[in-house]
N, C-alpha and C positions, 0 to 999 in steps of 0.2 A: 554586599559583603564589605567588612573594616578591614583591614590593616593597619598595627601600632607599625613603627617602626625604631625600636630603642639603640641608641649607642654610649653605652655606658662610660666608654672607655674616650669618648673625643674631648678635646681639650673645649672646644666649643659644644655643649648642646644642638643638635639640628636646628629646635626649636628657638636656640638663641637669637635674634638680632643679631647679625654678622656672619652666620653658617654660611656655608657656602652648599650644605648637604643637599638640601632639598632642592636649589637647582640645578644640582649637578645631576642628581636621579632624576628630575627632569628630561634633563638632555637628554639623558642615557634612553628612557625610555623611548623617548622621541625618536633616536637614531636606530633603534632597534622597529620601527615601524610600528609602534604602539602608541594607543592615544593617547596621551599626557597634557595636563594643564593644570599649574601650580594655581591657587584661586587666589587674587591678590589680595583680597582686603576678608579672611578672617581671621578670629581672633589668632588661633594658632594656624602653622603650614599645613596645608592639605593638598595633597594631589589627588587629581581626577582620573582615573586609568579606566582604559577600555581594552580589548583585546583586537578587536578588528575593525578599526575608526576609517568608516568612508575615505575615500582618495582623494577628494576636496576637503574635510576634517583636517585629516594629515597634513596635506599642504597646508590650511590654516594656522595649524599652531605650531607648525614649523617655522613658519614666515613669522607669526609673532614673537617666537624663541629668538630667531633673528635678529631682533629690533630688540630684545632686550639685552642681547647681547653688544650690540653695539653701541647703545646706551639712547637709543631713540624712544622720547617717549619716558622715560625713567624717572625723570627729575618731576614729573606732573603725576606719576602712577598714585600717588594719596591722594590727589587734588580733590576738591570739593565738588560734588555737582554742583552746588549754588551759586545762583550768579554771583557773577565779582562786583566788589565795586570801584571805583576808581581811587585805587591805593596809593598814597604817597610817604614812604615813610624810612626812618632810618634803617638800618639793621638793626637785630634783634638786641645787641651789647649795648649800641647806642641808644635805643631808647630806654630802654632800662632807665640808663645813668639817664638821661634827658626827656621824661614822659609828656612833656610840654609840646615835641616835636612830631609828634604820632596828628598825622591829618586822613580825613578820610573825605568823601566826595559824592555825593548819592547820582548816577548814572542818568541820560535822559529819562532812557527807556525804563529804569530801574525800578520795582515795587518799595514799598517799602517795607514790608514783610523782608522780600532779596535785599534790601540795603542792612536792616539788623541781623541778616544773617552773616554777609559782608564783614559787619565790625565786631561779630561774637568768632566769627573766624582768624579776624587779626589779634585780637587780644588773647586767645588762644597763642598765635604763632608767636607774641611777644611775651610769651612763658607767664599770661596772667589768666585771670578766670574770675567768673563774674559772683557775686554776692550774694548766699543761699543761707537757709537755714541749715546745712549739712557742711557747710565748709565756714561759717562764720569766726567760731573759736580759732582756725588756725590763721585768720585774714591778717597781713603783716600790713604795716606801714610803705610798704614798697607796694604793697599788691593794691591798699586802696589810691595811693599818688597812680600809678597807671589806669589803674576803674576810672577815678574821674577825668582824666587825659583824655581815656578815649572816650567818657560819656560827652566831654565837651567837643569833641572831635566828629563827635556825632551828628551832636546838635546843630554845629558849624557848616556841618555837611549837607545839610537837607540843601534840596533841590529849590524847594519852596519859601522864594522871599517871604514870601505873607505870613505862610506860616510858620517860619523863623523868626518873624520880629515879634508875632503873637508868643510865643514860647520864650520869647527873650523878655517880654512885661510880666513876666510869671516869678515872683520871688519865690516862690518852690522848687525853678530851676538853675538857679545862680549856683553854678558849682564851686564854691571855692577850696580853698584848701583845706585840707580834711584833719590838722591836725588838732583841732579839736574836738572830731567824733561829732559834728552837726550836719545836718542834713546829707549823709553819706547815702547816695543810692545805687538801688544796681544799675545794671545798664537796660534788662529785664523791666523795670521800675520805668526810666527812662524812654524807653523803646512804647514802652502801653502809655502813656503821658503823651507822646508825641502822637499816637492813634489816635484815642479818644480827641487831642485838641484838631487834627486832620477831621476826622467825622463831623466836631460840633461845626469847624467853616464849611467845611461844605454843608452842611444840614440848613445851616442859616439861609446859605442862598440857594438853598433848591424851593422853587414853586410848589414842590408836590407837598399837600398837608395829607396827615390820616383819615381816613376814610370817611371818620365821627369827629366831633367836636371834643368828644368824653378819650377819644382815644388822642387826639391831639394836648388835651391838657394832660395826660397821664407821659408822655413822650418830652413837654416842655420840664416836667416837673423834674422826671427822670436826667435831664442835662443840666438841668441847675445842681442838682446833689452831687452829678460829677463833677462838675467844675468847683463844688466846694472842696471835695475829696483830693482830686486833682493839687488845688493851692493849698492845700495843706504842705505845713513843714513839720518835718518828724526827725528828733533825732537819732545820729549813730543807726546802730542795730533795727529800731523801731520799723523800719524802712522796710525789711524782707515780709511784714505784715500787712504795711501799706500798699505793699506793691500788689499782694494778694485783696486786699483792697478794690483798687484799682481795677484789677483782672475782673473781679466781680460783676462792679459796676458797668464797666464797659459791655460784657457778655449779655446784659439785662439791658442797654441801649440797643446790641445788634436783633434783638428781638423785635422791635417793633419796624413794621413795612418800609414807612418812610427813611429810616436807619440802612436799610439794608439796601435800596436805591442808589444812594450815593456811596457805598463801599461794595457796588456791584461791579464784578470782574472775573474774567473764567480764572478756574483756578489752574494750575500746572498738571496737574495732573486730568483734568476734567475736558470729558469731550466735548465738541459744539452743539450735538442732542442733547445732553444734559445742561449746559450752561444756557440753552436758549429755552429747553423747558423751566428750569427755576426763573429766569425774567416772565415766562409766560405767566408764571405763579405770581408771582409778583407783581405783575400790572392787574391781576384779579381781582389783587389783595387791596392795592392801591382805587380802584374805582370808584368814586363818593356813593352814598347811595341814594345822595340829592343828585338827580341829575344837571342840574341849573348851575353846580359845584363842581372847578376842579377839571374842566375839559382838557386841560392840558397835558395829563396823565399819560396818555400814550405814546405821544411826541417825546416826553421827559423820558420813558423808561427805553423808547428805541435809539435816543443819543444817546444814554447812559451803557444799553447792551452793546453799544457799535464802540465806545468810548473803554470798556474793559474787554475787551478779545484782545486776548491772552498774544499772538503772533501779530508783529507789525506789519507784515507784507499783508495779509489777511484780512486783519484790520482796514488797511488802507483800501484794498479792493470793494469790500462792503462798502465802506464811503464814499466810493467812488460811484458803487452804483446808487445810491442813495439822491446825490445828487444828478444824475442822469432821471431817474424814475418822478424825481419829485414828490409830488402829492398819491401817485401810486406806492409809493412806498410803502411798507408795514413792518412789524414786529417778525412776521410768517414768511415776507419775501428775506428780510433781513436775513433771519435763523439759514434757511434753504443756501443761499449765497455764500455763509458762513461753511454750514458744511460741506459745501462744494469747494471753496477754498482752502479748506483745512486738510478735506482726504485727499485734495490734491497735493499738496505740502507733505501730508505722511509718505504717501506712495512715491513721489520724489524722492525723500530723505532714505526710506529705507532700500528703495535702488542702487541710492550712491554709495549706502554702509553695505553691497554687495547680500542682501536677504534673497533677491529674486534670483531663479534658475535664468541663463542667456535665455533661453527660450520664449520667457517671460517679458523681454523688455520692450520690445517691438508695440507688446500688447498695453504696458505700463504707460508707455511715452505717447499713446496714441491716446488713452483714455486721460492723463494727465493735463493734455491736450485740450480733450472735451471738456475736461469740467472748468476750466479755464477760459473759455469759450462766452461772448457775452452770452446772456440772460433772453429767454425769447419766450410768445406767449405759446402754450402746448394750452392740447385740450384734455380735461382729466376724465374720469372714466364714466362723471356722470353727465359729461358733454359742454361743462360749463370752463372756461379761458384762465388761465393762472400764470404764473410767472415761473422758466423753470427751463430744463436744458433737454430740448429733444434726443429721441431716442431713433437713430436711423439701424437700418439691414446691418451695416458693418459693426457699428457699438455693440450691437445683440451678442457677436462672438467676444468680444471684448470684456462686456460682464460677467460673462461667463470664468472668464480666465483671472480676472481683478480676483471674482470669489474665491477659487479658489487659493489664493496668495496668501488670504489673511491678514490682511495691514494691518489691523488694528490690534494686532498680538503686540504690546510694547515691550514686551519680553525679549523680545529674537535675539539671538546672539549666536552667530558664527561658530563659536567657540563650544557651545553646549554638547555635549555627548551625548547622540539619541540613548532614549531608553532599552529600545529590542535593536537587535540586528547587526550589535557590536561584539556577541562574544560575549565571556566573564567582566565584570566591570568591579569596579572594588573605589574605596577612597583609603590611600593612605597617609595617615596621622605622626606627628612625629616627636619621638618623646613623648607619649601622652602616659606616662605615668600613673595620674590618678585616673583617665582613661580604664586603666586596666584595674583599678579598683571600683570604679564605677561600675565596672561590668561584671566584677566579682558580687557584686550588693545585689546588681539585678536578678545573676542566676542564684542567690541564695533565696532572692523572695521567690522564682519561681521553684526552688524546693517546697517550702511552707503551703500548699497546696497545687492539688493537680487541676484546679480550676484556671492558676494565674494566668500559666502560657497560656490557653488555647484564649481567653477572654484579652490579652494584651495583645497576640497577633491579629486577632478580630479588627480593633481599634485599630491598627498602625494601619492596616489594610485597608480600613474604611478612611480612617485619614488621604491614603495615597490615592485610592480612586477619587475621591471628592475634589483631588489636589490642594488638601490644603496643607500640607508637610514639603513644603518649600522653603527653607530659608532665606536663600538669596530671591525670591520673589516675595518676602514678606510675610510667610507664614512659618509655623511651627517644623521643628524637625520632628523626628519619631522618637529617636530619646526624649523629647518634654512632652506627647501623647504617654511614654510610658511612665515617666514620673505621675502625670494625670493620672492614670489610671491605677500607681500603684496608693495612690495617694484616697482615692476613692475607697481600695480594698482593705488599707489601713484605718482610716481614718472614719470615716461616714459610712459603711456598708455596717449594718446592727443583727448580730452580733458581727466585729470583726472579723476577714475573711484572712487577711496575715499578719500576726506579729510587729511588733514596730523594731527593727534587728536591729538601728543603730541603739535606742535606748536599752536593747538586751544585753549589750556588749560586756563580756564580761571584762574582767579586770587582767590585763596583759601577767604571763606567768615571771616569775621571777626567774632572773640568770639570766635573761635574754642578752644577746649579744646590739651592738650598735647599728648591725644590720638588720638581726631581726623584728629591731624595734622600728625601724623606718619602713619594712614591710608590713607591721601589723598592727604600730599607732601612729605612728605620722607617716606622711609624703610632701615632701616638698613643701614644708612647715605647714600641712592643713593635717586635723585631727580624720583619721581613716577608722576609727574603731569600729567593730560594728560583730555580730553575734555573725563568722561564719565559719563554723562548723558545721560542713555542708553534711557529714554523715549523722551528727546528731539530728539535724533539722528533717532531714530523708525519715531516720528511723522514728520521729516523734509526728511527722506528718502521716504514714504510713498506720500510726494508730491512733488516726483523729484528737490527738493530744494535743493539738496547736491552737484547734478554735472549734467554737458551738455552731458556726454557721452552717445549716444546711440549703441554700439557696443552690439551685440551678444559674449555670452561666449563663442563659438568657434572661433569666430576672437580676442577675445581677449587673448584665448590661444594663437593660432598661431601668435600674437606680444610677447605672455610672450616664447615661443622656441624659437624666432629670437634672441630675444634681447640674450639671453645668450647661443645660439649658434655659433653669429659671434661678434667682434667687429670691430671698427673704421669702414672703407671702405666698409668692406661686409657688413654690416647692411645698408635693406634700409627702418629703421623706421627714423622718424626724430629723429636728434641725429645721435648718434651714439650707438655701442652695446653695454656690459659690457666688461671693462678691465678687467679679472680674474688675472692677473699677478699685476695688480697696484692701482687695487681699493678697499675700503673697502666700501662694502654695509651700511647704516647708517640709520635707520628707523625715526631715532629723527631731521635727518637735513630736512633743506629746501630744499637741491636738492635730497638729498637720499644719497650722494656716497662721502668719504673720501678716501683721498689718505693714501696706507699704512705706506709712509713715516711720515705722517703727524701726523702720532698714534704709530710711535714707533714699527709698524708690520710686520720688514723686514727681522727678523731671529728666528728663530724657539728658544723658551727658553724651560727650564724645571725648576720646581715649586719643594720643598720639603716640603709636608704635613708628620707631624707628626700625628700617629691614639695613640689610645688605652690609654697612659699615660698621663695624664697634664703634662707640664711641671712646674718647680719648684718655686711658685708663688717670689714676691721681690727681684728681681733680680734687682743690679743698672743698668741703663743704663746713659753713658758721652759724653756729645756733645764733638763733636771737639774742639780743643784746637786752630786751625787753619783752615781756608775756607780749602775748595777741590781743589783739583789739577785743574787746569788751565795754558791752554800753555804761559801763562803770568809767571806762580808762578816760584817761586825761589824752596826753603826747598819745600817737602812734607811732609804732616805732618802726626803723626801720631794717630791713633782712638782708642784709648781701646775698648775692646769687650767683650760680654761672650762668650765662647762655646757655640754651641746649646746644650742641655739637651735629653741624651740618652733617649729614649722611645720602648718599645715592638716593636713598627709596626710603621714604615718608608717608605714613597713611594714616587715615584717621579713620579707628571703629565707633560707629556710632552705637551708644547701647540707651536701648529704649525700654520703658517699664508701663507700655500699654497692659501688657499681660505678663505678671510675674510671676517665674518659678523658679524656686531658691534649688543652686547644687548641692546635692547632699554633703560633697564636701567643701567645695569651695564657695564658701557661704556669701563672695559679694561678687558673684556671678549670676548671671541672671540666664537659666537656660534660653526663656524667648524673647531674647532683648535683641532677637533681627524682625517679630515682630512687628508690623506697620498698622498704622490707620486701618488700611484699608483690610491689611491680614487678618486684626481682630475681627473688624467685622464679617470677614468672610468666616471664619472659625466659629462665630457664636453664631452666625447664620446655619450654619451646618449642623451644630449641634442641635439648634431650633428643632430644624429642618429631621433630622432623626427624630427626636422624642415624639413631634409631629407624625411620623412613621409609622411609630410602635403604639402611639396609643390612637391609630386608625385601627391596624391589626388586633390590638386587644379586644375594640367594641366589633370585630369582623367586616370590616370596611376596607374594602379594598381600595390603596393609594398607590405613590410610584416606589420604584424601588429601592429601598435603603442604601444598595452597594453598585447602583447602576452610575460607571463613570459619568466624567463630569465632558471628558472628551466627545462618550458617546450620545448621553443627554444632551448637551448643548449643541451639536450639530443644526437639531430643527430650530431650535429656541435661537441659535447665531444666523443660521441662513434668512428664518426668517427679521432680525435683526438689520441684518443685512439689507435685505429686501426693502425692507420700511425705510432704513436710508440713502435709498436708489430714489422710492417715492419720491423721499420730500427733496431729493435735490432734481429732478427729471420733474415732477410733477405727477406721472405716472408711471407702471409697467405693465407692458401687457403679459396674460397668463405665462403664455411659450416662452417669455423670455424671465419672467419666477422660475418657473419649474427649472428653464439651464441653470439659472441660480445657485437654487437651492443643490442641484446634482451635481 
């Protein structure tokens, strides 16, 4: 259940920047013994309520009311998760006026992935942004003096003498001053410049060639076009092209094996099973298939795996046994090591952020212990000696209890509100205005047929047990499942199953008053129109007057899985399927579906919302003195500015365009811009995973089941997960102690 919560009459909007409303109903909640938690970072206020929040819950978000009350914690609540890097710079006023003086410093430990995240993070804080095809017309002469500021600041920064002097003989990246529109690049440009030339030194001096002779001249040839590409100088504008360029070329070097060696590293998010199976892929791919060729392969890729793990404490342990073991060493003992160091490292960390019941810790601190523990030979089950951390009578109960914990959830969060077992739960919204016309558009499409409802609760339902209607975990909410699906019954269902209501809309009546016009064509300056006359639409649905479709809601499912299960080719509805890479779903058009290009949705931005403080009302603002930069212009000119104005509480929404669905009315919102990597692909996995389903049942094959949770499927599919990484770091387990496991 939603809740709006509107107040028409406050000099501040709730939803303003500066309210104090939504903490205060916070509080209030909170004191009244109810579960309450303002969610810090979306776009608009929303609070989390429950009615009957566990007695540890309670106390949780009590205590963190606390701390924000007394301003602990406050000043960091936007911070970035991305590493930092070693910032040194003026405040925000003074560089402005002085962009010469912005330094930046890349970290020991520091990637360099986290280092340009670092400096797209400060140029943000210093009220700039980087060089796009969607912002270039408005780029002022102040905005490119701070671009090359920090690109040089960048440059200056790296860690890497060697490969700062190599990037220093490169006249492509002699930044100078820009006012003549030559060689202006982003920092985007800059940032993939400095990869590719990191990849080609290391590439030079690694021993490992391609597998073939034929594959090794195709790899040489491939790094020479880059580095032509690379020394290219382009001017002005030209650069937002080059840089795509670039991106290309580089993407077409990390393809080949040997490439992918030397920028091998676990990722951030990537477990030690998975980072030590892609090395194992990897030294596969790498084996000559002269044997006389290339024995050094092994050795090369087992520095290389122990050289990128991700955590240094971690890292350093594998090394250590590396030299202890010697010439027994391997890839196999390596990886084992690895993950015994790492889930020891999780299950510490998640201890100390309080995830574990007391009960639990005794059992934590014992087994943290063991894995910890040097490395000894056990015998495995086929009788033959391995490397690996035995398994005594006591650890047996200990397993038992790890399993049940769940480390490996990176989700956990104190603060979540179970799903069952709290009562009424509700989220309320504040000021959500067009909210309430959104919701008026939904129930007028499910007028237009009595098929809609029942086929859009189907979906949301199937979304929630699959879990993949998580926001704040990276996937879709249920409002952009139901724009999906209404977009299907518009759009792509033949004949049409509803109406398309915003293009119905008739023409506002004449005499309307000031009010009534902002209830039934505008809101909040976005256009609201839309055909709802819910008694006409009731009475015209009621005598099949709205559409020729006679489809059953299971056939009209199984076109709403097709369609966004395959595109182009494999789809065989007419048409074709959904582009998830290139289209943006569009409820208001006539076909349904914009291109991302066409909206500006082709790279991931981030937003800075100011909370808590107004900012300083009368503030002048100076138009240009000169147009914007243009590959035509001469001078750039320059834009006076104010600093943004310090406030309490600062955060930054990131909005992502992996998977685009336009608001029907707020057309430069993107409903699933929380979206991730890894959400898409869980979502198009799913949808797979259904159409897969349906068209078992159609040919009468029995498969699993369409709406069987993911909680209660994954049980066997995690314990025995689980289990498998017991093996590889133990060496074995015997049956009795699986099965406590698994139970």
């Amino acid at each position: 259940m939603d809740l709006g919560l509107l107040s028409p009459m406050s000099l501040v909007p709730p939803d303003a920047p500066g309210s104090a409303v939504p903490r205060l109903i916070e509080k209030a909640f909170l004191d009244a013994g109810l579960g309450a938690r303002l969610l810090p970072r979306t776009r608009v206020p929303i609070i989390k309520l429950c009615e009957n929040p566990p007695a540890q819950l309670l106390s949780d978000l009590r205590t963190e009311r606390e701390k924000w009350d007394s301003g602990v914690g406050v000043e960091d609540a936007g911070a970035s998760e991305e590493p930092r890097a070693e910032e040194a710079s003026p405040s925000p006023s003074k560089t402005m006026a002085m962009p010469r003086d912005v330094s930046l410093s890349q970290g020991e430990t520091q990637t360099l992935s986290a280092y340009y995240a670092s400096a797209k993070r400060l140029l943000r804080k210093l009220g700039g942004h980087d060089l796009t095809a969607s912002n270039h017309r408005n780029f002022t002469g102040e905005d490119c003096d701070l671009l090359v500021a920090l690109s040089r600041a960048f440059l200056s920064g790296l860690r890497d003498e060697t490969l700062r002097k190599r990037l220093d003989a490169s006249p492509a990246l002699q930044l100078g001053h820009v006012a003549d529109a030559q060689n202006l690049r982003s920092l985007l440009g800059i940032y993939t410049c400095v990869e590719g030339e990191a990849i080609m030194m290391h590439w030079e001096c690694s021993p490992v060639k391609e597998r073939t002779d034929e594959l090794e001249r195709a790899v040489a040839g491939a790094f020479k076009s880059w580095k032509i590409l690379q020394g290219k100088i382009v001017p002005g504008l030209h650069s937002i092209h080059h840089t795509k360029e670039l991106q290309v070329s580089l993407e077409r070097l990390k393809k080949f094996p040997s490439v992918q060696l030397v920028v091998l590293e676990q990722g951030q998010n990537e477990s030690a099973t998975q980072y030590s199976d892609r090395a194992a892929r990897l030294l596969s791919e790498l084996i000559p298939r002269s044997p006389d060729s290339g024995s050094g392969v092994g050795p090369e890729v087992l520095a290389r795996y122990i050289y990128g793990i991700r955590n240094s404490d971690v890292r350093s342990g594998v090394a250590d046994l590396s030299r202890i073991l010697g010439d027994n060493f391997s890839l196999h003992v390596a990886a084992r090591r690895h993950k015994a160091l790492q889930l020891a490292h999780d299950l510490e960390k998640a201890q100390a952020a309080g995830f574990y019941p007391d009960a639990a810790r005794d059992a934590v601190t014992h087994y943290v212990s063991l894995l910890r523990d040097p490395i000894q030979r056990v015998v495995s089950t086929d009788g033959s000696q391995e490397w690996g951390i035995p398994i005594t009578d006591v650890s047996t109960q200990i397993l038992a209890t790890i399993r049940s914990l769940r480390p490996w959830d990176t989700y956990s969060d104190k603060f979540e509100i179970p799903k069952t077992g709290v009562g009424v739960q509700c989220d309320i919204n504040f000021s959500a205005h067009l909210a309430l016309q959104n919701t008026l558009l939904l129930r007028c499409y499910s007028h237009t047929d009595p098929r809609v409802r029942p086929l859009i609760l189907f979906v949301k339902h199937w979304a929630k047990v699959r879990s993949i209607n998580t926001p704040y975990r990276g996937t879709l909410s249920s409002y952009g499942y139901v724009l999906m699906a209404l977009h299907f019954l518009v759009n792509v269902a033949k004949p049409f199953v509803c109406p398309n209501l915003q293009k119905l809309a008739p023409p506002p009546p004449l005499g309307l008053s000031p009010a009534q016009l902002e209830e039934t064509v505008h809101c909040k300056g976005r256009d609201i129109r839309f055909w709802r006359d819910e008694r006409e639409i009731l009475q015209l649905a009621r005598e099949n007057r709205l559409n020729q479709n006679r489809q059953s809601v299971g056939e009209l499912l199984r076109g709403f899985f097709e369609y966004y299960a395959h595109g182009g080719a494999l789809s065989t509805l007419p048409g074709r399927g959904f582009d998830w890479g290139r289209e943006v779903l569009s409820l208001r058009t006539a076909e349904g579906i914009l291109s991302k290009q066409t909206k500006g949705w082709t790279g991931a931005k981030t937003t800075t919302i100011v909370q808590d403080l107004p900012a300083e009302p009368g503030l002048p603002t100076e138009a240009p003195k000169n147009g914007p930069l243009s590959p035509a212009a001469g001078a750039v000119p320059e834009l006076p500015s104010q600093p943004p104005q310090k406030s309490r509480e600062v955060r930054e929404v990131r909005h992502r365009y992996l998977l685009a669905i336009e608001d029907p009315f707020e057309l430069d919102h993107n409903v699933a811009r929380t979206v991730t990597h890894n959400g898409v692909v869980s979502i198009r996995d799913e949808f797979r995973r259904a159409w897969r389903i349906i068209q078992s049942a159609g040919a009468g094959r029995e498969d699993e089941d369409l709406l069987c949770p993911v909680d209660t499927a994954g049980k066997a599919d995690e314990g025995e997960a689980f289990v498998s990484l017991l093996a590889d770091i133990h060496g074995t387990i015997p049956l009795d102690v699986q099965a406590r496991c698994r139970g």
